[in-house]
N, C-alpha and C positions, 0 to 999 in steps of 0.2 A: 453523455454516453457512458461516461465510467461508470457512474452507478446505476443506469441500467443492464449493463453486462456481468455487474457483479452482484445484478436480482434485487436492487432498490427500484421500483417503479414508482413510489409514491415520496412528494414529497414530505412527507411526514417519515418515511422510513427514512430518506434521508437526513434527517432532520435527528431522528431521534439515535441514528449510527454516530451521527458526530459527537451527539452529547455523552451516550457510551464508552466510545475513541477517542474521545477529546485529549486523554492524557498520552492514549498509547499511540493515534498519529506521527504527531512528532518524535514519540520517541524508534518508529520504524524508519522514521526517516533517517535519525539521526543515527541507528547503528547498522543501519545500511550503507551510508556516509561514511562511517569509522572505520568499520570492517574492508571497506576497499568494494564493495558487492557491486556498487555501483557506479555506469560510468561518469568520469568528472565533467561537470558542466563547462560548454565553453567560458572563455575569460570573458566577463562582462557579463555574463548570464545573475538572472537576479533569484539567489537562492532561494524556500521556505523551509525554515526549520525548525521555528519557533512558534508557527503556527499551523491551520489545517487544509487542506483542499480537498475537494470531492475525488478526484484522481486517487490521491493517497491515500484517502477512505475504503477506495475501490481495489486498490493495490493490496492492503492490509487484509480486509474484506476474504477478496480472493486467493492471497496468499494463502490466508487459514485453510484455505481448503485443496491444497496441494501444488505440489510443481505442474503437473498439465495442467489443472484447471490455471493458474496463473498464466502460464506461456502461451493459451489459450484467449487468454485476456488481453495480454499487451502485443498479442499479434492483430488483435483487432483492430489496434493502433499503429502497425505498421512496426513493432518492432521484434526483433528477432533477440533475445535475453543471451548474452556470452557471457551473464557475470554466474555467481554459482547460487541457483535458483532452489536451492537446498537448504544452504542457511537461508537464503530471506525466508523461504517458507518455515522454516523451524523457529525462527525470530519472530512469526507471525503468527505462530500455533500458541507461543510465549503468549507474548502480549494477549492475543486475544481469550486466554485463558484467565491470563488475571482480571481482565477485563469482568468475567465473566462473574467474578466471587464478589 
């Protein structure tokens, strides 16, 4: 679902985002994590952060392309964003920049 929301319908485009994002994945995760952006997992929850998932592909994906299109995104999931969807998105325009050279 996440990467068709965030305009991957093929799996080859999936396929070929990850290889892409491979590096900047985690590292969305990880300064979204640091920054406090996002909320903290219950205890016992089993982190990723060291590697990649199609969600977070879809996160990063989306982010890059602004705060609505993202809140857009993860309401489709049920969830309503209170963290500040500003920086992740500026985090995300980051990354997916360098991504890009």
């Amino acid at each position: 679902m996440a990467a068709n929301l965030a305009g991957m319908t093929k799996v080859r485009e999936v396929r070929d985002s990850l290889e892409r994002y491979r590096v900047g994945i985690p590292e969305l995760v990880r300064r979204c994590r640091q920054e406090g952006l996002w909320p903290k997992l219950p205890l016992g929850s089993v982190t990723i952060t060291k590697g990649m998932s199609i969600q977070h592909l879809g996160t990063l994906v989306v982010s890059a392309r602004g705060a609505q299109a993202f809140v857009n995104f993860v309401k489709a999931f049920g969830v309503d964003p209170s963290w500040d969807v500003d920086r992740q998105v500026a985090i995300a325009k980051e990354i997916v920049e360098k991504s890009a050279s």
